[in-house]
FIKOLZA-1660 file (N, C-alpha, C; in steps of 0.1 Angstrom, whole numbers, plus 5000, padded with zeros to 4 digits):
% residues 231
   i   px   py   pz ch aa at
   1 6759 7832 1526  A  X  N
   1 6745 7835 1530  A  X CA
   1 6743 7850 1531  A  X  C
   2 6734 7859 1527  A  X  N
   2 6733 7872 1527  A  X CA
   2 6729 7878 1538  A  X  C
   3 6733 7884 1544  A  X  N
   3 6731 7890 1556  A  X CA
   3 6716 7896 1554  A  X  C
   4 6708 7900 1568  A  X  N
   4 6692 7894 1569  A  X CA
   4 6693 7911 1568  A  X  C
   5 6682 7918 1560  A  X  N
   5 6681 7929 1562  A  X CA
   5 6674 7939 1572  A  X  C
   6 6678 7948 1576  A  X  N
   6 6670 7955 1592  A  X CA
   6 6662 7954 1588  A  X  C
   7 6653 7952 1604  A  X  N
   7 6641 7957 1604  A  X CA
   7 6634 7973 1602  A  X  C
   8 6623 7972 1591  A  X  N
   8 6621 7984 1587  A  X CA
   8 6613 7996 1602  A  X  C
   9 6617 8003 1604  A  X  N
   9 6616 8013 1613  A  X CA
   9 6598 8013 1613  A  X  C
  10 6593 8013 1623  A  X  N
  10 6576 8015 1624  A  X CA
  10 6570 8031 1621  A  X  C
  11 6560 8034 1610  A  X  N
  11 6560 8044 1604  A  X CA
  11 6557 8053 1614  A  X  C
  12 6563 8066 1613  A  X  N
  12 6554 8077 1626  A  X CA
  12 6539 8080 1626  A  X  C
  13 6535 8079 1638  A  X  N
  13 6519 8083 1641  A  X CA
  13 6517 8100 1636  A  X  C
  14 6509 8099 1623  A  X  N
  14 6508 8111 1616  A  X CA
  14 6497 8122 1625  A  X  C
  15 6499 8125 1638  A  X  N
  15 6496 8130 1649  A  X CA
  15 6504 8136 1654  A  X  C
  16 6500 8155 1652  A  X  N
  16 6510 8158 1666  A  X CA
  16 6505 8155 1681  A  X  C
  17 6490 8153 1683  A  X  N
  17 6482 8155 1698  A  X CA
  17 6476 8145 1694  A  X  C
  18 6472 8134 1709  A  X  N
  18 6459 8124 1710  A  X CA
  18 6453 8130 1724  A  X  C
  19 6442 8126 1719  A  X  N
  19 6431 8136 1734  A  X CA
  19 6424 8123 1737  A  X  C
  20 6422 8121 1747  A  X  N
  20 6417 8105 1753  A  X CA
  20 6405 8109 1762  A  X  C
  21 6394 8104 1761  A  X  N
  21 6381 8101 1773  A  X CA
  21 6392 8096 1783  A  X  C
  22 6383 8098 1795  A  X  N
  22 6390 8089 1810  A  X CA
  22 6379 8072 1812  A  X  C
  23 6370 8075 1816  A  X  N
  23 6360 8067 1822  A  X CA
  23 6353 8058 1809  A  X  C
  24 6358 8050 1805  A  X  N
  24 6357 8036 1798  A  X CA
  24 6366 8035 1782  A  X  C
  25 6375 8047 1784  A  X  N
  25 6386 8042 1775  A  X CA
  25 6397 8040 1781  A  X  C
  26 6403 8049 1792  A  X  N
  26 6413 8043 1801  A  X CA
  26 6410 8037 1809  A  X  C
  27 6401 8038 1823  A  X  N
  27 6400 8033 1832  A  X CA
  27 6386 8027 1829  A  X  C
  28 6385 8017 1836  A  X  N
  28 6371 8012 1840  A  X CA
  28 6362 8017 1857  A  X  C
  29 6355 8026 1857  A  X  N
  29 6353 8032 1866  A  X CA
  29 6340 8029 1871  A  X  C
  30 6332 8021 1868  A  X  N
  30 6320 8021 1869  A  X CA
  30 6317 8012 1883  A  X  C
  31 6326 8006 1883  A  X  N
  31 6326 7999 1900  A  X CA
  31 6326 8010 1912  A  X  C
  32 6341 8016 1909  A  X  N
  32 6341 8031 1916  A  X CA
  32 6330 8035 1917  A  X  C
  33 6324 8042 1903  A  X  N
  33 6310 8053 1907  A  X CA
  33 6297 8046 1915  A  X  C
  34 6299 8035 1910  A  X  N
  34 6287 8027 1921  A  X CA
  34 6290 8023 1933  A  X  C
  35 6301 8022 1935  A  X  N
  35 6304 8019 1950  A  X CA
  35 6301 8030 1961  A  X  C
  36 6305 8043 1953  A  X  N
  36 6304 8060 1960  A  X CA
  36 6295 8062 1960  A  X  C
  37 6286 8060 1946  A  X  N
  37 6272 8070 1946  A  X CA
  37 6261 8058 1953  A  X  C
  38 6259 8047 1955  A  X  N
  38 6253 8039 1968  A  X CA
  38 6256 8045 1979  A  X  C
  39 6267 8049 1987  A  X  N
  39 6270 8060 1997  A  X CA
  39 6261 8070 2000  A  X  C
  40 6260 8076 1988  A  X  N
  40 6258 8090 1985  A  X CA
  40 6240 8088 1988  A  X  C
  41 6234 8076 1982  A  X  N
  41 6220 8072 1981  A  X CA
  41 6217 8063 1994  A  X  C
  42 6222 8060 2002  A  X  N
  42 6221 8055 2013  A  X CA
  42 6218 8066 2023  A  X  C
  43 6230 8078 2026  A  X  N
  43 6228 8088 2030  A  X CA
  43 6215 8096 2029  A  X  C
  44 6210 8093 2020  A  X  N
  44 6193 8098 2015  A  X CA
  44 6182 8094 2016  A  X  C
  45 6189 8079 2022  A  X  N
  45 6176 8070 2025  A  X CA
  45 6169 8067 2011  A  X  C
  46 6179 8065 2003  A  X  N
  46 6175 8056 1988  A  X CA
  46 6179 8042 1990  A  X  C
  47 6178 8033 1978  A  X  N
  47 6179 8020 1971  A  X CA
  47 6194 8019 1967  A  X  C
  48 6202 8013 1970  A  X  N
  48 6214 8009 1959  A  X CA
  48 6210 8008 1945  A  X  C
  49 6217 8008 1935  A  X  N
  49 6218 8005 1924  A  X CA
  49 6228 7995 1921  A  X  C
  50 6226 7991 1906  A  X  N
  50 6233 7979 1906  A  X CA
  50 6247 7986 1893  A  X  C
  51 6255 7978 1894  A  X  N
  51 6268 7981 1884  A  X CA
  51 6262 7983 1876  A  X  C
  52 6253 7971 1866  A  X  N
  52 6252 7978 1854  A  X CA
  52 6237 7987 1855  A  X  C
  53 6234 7991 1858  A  X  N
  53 6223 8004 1861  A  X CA
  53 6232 8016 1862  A  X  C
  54 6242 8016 1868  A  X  N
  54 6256 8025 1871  A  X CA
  54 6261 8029 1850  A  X  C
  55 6262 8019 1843  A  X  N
  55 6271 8020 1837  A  X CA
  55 6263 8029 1826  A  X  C
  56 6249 8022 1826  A  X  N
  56 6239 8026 1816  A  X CA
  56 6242 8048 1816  A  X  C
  57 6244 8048 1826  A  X  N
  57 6239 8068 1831  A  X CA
  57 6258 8074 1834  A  X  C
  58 6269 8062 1831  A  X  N
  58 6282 8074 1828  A  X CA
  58 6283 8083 1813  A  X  C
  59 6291 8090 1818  A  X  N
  59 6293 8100 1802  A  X CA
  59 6290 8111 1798  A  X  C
  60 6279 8118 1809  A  X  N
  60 6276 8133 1810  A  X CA
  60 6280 8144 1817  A  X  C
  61 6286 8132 1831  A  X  N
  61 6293 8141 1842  A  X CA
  61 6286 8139 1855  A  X  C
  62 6291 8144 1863  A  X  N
  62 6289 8138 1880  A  X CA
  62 6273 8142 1881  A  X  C
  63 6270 8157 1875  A  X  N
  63 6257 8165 1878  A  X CA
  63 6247 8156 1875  A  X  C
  64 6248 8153 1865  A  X  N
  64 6239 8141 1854  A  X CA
  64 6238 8123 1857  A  X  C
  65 6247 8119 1860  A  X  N
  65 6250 8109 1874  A  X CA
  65 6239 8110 1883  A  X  C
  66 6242 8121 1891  A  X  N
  66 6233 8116 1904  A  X CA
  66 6222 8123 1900  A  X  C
  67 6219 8128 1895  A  X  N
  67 6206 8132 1892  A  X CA
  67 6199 8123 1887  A  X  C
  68 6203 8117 1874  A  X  N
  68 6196 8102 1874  A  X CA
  68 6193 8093 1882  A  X  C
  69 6206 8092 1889  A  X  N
  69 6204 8082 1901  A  X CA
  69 6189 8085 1914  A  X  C
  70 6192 8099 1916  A  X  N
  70 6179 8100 1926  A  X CA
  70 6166 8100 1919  A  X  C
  71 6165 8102 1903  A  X  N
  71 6151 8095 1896  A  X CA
  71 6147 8082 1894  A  X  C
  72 6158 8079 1896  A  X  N
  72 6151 8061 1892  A  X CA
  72 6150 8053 1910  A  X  C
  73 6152 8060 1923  A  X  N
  73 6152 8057 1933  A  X CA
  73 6142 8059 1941  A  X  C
  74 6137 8069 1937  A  X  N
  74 6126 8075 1946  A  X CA
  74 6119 8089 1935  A  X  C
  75 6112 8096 1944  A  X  N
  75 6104 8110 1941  A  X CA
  75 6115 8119 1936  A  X  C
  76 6113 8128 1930  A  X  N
  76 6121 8141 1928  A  X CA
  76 6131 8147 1939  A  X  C
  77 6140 8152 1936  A  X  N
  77 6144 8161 1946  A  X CA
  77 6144 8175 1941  A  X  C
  78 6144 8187 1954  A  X  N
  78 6147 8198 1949  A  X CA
  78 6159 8200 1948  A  X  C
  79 6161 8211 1937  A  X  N
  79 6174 8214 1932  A  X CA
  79 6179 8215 1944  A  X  C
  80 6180 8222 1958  A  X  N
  80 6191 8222 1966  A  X CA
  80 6195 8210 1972  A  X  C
  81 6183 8199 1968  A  X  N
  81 6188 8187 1980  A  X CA
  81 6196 8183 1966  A  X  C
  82 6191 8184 1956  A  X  N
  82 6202 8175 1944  A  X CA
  82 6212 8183 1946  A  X  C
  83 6216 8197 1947  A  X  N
  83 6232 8201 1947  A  X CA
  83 6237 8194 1961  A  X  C
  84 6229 8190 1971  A  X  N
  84 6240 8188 1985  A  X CA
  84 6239 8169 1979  A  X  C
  85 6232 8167 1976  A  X  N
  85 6236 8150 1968  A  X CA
  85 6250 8155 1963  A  X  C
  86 6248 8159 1950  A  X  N
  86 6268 8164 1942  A  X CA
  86 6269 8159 1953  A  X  C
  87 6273 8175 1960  A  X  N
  87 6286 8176 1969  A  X CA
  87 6291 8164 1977  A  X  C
  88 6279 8160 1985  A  X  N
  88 6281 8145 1992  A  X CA
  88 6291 8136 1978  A  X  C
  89 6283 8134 1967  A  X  N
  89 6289 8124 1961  A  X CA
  89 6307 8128 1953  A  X  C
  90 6309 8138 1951  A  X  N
  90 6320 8146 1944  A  X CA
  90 6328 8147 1958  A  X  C
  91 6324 8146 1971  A  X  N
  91 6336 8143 1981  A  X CA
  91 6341 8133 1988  A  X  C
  92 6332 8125 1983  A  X  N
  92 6331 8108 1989  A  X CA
  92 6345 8106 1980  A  X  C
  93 6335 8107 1963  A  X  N
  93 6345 8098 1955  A  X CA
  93 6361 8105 1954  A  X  C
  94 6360 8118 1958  A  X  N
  94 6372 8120 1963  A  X CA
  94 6382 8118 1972  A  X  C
  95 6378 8110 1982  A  X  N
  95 6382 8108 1988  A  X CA
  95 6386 8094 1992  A  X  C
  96 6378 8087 1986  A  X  N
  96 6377 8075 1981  A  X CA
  96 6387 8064 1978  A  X  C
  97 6394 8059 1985  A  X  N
  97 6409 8050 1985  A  X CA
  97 6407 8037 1975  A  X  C
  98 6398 8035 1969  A  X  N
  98 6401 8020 1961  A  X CA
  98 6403 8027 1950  A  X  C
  99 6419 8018 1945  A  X  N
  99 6427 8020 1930  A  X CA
  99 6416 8018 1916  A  X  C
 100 6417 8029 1910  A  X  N
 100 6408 8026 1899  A  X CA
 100 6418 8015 1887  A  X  C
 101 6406 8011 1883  A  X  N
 101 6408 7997 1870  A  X CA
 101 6416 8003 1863  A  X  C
 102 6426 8001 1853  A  X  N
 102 6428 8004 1841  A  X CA
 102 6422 7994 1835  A  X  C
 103 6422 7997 1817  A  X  N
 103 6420 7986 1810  A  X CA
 103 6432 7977 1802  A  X  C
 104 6435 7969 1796  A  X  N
 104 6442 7964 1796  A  X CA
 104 6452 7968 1786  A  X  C
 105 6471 7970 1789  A  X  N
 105 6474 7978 1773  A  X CA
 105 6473 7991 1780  A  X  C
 106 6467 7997 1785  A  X  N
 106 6467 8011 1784  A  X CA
 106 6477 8019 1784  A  X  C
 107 6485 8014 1799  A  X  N
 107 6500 8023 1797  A  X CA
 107 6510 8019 1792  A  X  C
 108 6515 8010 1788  A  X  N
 108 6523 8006 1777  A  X CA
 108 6513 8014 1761  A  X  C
 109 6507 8014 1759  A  X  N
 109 6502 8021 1749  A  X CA
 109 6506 8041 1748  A  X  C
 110 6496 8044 1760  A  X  N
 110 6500 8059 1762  A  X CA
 110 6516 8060 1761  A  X  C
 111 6523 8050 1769  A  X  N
 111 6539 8054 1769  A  X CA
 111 6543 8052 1755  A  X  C
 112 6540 8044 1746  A  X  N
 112 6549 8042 1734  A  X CA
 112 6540 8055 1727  A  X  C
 113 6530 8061 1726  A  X  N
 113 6525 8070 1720  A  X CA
 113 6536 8082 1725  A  X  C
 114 6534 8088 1738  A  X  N
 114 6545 8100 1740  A  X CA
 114 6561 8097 1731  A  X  C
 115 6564 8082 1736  A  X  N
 115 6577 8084 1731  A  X CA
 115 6581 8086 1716  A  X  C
 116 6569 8080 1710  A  X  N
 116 6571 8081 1698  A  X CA
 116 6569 8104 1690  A  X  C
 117 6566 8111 1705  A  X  N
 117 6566 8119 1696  A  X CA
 117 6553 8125 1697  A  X  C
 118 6544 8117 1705  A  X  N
 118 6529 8125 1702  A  X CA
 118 6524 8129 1715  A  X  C
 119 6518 8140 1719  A  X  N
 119 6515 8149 1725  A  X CA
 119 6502 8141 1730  A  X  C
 120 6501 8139 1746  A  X  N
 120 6485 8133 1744  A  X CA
 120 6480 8141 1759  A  X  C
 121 6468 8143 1756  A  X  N
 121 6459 8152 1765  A  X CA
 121 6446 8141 1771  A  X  C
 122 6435 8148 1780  A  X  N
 122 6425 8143 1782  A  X CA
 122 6415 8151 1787  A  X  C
 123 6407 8144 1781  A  X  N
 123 6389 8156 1784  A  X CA
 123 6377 8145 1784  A  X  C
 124 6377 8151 1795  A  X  N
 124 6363 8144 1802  A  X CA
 124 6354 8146 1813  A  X  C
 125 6343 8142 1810  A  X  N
 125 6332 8154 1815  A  X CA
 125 6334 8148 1835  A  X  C
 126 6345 8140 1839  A  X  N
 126 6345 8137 1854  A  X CA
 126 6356 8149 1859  A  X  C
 127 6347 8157 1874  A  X  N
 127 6356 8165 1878  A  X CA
 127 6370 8166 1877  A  X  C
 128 6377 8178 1875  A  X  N
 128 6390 8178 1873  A  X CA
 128 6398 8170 1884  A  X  C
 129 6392 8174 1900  A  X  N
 129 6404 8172 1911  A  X CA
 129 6403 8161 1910  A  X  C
 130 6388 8152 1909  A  X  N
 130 6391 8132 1908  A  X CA
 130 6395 8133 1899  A  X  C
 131 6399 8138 1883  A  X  N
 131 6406 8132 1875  A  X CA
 131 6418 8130 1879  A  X  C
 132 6427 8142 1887  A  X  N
 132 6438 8146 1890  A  X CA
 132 6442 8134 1896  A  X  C
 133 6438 8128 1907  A  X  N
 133 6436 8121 1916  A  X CA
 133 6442 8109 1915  A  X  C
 134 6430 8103 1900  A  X  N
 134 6433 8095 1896  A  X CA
 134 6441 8087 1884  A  X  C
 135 6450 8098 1878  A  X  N
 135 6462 8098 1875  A  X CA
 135 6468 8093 1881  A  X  C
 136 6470 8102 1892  A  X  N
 136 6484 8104 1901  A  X CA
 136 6485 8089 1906  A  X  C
 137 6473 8081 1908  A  X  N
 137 6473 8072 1914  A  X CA
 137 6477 8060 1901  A  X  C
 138 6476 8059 1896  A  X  N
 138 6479 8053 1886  A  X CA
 138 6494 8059 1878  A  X  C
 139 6499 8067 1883  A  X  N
 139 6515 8072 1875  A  X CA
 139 6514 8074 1862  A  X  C
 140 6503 8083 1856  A  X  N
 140 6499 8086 1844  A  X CA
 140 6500 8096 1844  A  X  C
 141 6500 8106 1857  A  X  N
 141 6498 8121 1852  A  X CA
 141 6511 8127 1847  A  X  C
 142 6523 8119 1847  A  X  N
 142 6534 8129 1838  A  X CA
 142 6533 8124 1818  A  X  C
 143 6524 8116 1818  A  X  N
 143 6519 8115 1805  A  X CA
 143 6515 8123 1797  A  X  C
 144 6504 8132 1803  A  X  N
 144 6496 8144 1800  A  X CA
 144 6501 8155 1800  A  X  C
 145 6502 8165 1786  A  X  N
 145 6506 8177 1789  A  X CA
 145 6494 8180 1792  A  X  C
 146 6484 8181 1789  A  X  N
 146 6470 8192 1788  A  X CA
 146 6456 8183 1796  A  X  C
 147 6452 8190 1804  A  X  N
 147 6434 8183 1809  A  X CA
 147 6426 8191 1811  A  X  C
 148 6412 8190 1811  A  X  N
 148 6402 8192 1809  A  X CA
 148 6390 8184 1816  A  X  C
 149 6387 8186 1827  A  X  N
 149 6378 8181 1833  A  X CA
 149 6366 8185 1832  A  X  C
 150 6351 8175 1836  A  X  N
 150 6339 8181 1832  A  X CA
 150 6337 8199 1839  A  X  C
 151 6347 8203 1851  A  X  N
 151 6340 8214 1857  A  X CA
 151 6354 8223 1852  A  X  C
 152 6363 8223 1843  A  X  N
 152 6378 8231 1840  A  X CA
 152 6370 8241 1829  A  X  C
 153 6363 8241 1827  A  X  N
 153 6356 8251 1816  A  X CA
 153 6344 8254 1814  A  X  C
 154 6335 8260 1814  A  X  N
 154 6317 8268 1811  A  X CA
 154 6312 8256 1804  A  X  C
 155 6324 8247 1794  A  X  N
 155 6319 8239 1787  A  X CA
 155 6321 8221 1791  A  X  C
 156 6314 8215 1787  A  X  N
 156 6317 8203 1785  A  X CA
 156 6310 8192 1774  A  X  C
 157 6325 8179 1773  A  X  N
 157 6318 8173 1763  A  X CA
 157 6301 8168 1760  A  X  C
 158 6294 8171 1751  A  X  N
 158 6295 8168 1737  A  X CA
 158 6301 8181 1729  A  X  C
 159 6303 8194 1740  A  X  N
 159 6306 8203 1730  A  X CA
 159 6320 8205 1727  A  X  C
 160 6327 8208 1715  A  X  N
 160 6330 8206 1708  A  X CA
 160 6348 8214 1712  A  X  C
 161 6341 8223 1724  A  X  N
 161 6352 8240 1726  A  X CA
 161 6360 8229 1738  A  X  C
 162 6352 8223 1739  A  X  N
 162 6359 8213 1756  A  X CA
 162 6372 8206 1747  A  X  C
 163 6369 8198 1740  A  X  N
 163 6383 8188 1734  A  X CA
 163 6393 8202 1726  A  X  C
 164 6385 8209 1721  A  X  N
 164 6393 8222 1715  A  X CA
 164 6403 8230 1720  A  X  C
 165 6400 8232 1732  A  X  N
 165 6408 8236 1745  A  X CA
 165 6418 8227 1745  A  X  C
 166 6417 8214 1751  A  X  N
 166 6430 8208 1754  A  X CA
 166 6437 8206 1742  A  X  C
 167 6434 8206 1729  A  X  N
 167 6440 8206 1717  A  X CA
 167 6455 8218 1713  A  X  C
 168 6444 8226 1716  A  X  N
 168 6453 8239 1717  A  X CA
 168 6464 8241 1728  A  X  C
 169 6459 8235 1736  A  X  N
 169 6466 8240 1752  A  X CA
 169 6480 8229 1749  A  X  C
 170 6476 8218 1740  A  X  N
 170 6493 8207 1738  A  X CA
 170 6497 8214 1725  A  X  C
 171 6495 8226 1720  A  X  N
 171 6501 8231 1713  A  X CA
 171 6497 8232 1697  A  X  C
 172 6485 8226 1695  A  X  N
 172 6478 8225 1682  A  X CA
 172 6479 8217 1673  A  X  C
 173 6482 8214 1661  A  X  N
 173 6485 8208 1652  A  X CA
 173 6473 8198 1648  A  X  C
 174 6479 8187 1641  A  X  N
 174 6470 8177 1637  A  X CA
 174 6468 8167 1651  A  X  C
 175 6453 8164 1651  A  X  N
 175 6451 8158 1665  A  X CA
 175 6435 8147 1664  A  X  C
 176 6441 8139 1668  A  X  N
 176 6428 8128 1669  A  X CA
 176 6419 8129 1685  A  X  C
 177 6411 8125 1685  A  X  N
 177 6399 8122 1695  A  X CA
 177 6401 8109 1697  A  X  C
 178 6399 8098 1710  A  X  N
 178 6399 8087 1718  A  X CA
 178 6391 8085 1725  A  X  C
 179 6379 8081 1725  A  X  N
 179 6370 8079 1732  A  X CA
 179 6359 8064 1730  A  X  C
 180 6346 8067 1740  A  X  N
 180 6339 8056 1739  A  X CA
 180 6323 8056 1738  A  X  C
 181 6319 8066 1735  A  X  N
 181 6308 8073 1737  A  X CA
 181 6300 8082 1726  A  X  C
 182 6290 8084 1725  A  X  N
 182 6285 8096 1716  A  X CA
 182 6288 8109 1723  A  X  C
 183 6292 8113 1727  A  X  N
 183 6293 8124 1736  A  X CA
 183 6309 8123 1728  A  X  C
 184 6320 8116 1727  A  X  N
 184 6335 8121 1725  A  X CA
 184 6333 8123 1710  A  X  C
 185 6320 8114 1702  A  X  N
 185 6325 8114 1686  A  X CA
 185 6315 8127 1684  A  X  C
 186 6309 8133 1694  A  X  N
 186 6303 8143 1687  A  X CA
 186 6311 8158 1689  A  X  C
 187 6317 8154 1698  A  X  N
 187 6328 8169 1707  A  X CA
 187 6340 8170 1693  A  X  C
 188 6344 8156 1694  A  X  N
 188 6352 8154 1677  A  X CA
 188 6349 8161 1662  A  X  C
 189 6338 8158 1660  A  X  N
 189 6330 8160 1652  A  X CA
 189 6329 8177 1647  A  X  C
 190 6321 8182 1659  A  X  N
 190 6322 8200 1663  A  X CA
 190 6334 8203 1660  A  X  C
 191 6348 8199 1670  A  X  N
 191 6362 8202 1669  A  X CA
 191 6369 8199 1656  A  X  C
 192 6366 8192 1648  A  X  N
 192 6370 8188 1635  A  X CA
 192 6379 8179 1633  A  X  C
 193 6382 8174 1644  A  X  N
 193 6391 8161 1644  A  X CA
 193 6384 8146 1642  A  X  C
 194 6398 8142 1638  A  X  N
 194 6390 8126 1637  A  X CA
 194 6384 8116 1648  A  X  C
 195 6387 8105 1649  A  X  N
 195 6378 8102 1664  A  X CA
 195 6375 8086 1662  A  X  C
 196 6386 8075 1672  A  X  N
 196 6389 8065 1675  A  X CA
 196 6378 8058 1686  A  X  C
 197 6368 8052 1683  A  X  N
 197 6358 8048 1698  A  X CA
 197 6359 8031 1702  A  X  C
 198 6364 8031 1710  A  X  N
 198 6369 8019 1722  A  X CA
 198 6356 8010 1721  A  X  C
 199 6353 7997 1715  A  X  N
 199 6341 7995 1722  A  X CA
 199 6336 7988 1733  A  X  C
 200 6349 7987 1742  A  X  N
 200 6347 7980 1755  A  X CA
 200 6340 7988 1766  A  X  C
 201 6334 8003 1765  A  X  N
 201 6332 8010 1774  A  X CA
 201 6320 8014 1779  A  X  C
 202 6315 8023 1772  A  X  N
 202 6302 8025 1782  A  X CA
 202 6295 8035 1771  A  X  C
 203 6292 8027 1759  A  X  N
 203 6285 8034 1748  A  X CA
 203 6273 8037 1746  A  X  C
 204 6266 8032 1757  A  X  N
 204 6246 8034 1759  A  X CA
 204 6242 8036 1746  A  X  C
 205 6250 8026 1738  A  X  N
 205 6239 8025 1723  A  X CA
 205 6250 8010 1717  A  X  C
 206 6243 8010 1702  A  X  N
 206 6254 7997 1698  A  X CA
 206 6264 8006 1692  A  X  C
 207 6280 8002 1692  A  X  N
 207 6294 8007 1685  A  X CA
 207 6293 8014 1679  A  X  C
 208 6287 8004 1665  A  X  N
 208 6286 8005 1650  A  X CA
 208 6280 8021 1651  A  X  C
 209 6268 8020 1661  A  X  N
 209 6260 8036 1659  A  X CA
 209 6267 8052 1663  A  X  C
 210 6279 8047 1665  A  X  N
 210 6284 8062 1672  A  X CA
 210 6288 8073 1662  A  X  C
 211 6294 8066 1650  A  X  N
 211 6296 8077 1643  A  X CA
 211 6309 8080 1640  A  X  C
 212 6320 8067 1649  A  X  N
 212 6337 8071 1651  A  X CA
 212 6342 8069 1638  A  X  C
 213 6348 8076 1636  A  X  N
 213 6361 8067 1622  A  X CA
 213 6368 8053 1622  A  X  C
 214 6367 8050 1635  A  X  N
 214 6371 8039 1635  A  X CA
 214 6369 8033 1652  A  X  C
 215 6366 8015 1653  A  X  N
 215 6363 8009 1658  A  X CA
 215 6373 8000 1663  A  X  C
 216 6380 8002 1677  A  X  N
 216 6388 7992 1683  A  X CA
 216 6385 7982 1696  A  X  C
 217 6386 7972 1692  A  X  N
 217 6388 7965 1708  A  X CA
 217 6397 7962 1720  A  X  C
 218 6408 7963 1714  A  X  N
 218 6422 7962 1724  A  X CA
 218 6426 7987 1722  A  X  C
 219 6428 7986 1730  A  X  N
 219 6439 7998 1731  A  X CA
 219 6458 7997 1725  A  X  C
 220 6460 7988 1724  A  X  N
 220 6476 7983 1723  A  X CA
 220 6470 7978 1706  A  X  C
 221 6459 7984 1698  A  X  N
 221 6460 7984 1680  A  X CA
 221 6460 8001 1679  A  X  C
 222 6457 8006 1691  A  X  N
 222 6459 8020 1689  A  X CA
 222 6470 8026 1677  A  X  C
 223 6484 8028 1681  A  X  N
 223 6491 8033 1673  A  X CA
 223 6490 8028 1657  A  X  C
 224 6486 8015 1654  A  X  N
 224 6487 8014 1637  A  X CA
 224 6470 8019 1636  A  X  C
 225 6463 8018 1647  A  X  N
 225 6449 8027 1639  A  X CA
 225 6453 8040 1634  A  X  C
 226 6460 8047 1645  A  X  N
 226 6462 8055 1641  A  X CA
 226 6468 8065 1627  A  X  C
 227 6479 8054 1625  A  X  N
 227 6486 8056 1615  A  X CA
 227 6476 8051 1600  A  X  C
 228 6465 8045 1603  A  X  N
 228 6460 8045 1592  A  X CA
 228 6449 8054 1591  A  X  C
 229 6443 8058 1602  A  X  N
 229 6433 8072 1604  A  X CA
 229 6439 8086 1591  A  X  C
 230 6454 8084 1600  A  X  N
 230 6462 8098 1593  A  X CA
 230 6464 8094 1580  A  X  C
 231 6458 8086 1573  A  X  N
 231 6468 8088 1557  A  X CA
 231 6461 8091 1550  A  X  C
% end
């Protein structure tokens, strides 16, 4: 009987760098931001909001967050009452002790991606120090060489210099975009990379409409997307 032949080795991810969205491609955070920013709107003598009213307004950044939030609650605010809203809400959720979601696959995914060799960063328009935060809590941040939070630069995603930055910063090369949003496929887009969109996340339009190279449902088909993006 002929001896069974190896198994053929899994082809390399034709990627030196992957740059990943945080807030509906890794984590599911929308519980989080509604739990805080209700806080934050309580404090003001507003209305709660509901999760998915929460989910409709992630993806621009905290500034853009509650500023929506205090339009659909009541009257205007003036700019300084909207900057002490932020602050209120950027220290709450700082401070803020419930474990954020992952989604499912995720770190077994990121881990076989590093090992295999590929360099993976993240940029996203949520403050640096809660991004930081929420790594650490999750045992992700020795994953990342490179981050980019909405406030780490003059810029942020949809522009283009924000994913650019962390590209450069893991050392350059050939590098994909990871996201869930019009805001990641257009920062992609500008940057000139390709661009993977999750559709489990928080797309405030239909998938199909974003514009990504390609369309996933699980995170753990990541690596063979990948390897077919690159060929």
């Amino acid at each position: 009987m002929p001896a069974a032949m190896p198994a053929a080795a899994p082809v390399a991810i034709p990627f030196s760098a992957v740059v990943f969205d945080l807030a509906g491609t890794l984590i599911d955070s929308a519980r989080d931001m509604t739990r805080v920013l209700n806080r934050t709107l309580s404090r003001f003598d507003r209305p709660a909001l509901s999760e998915a009213q929460v989910r409709g307004m992630v993806g621009d950044g905290s500034a853009a967050l509650v500023r929506q939030a205090f339009a659909v609650t009541g009257d205007a605010l003036a700019e300084e009452t909207l900057r002490m809203a932020l602050a209120d809400y950027l220290d709450d959720y700082f401070q803020d002790d419930e474990p954020p979601v992952l989604y499912p696959g995720v770190p077994e995914t990121l881990a076989a991606l590093a090992e295999g060799g590929v360099k993976l960063g993240l940029c996203t328009n949520k403050p640096e120090r809660i991004t930081r935060k929420l790594l650490d809590a999750l045992g992700l941040s020795p994953l990342f060489g490179a981050l980019a939070g909405g406030d780490t630069l003059p810029v942020k995603k949809p522009d283009g210099r924000h994913l650019s930055w962390v590209v450069e910063a893991l050392g350059g090369g050939r590098a994909a975009m990871v996201g869930d949003n019009r805001n990641d496929v257009t920062a992609a887009r500008a940057a000139g990379v390709p661009v993977v969109a999750m559709t489990y996340g928080y797309p405030r339009m239909p998938v199909q409409e974003l514009g990504a190279d390609l369309l996933l449902d699980r995170i753990a088909d990541l690596p063979d997307a990948l390897r077919r993006l690159g060929r």
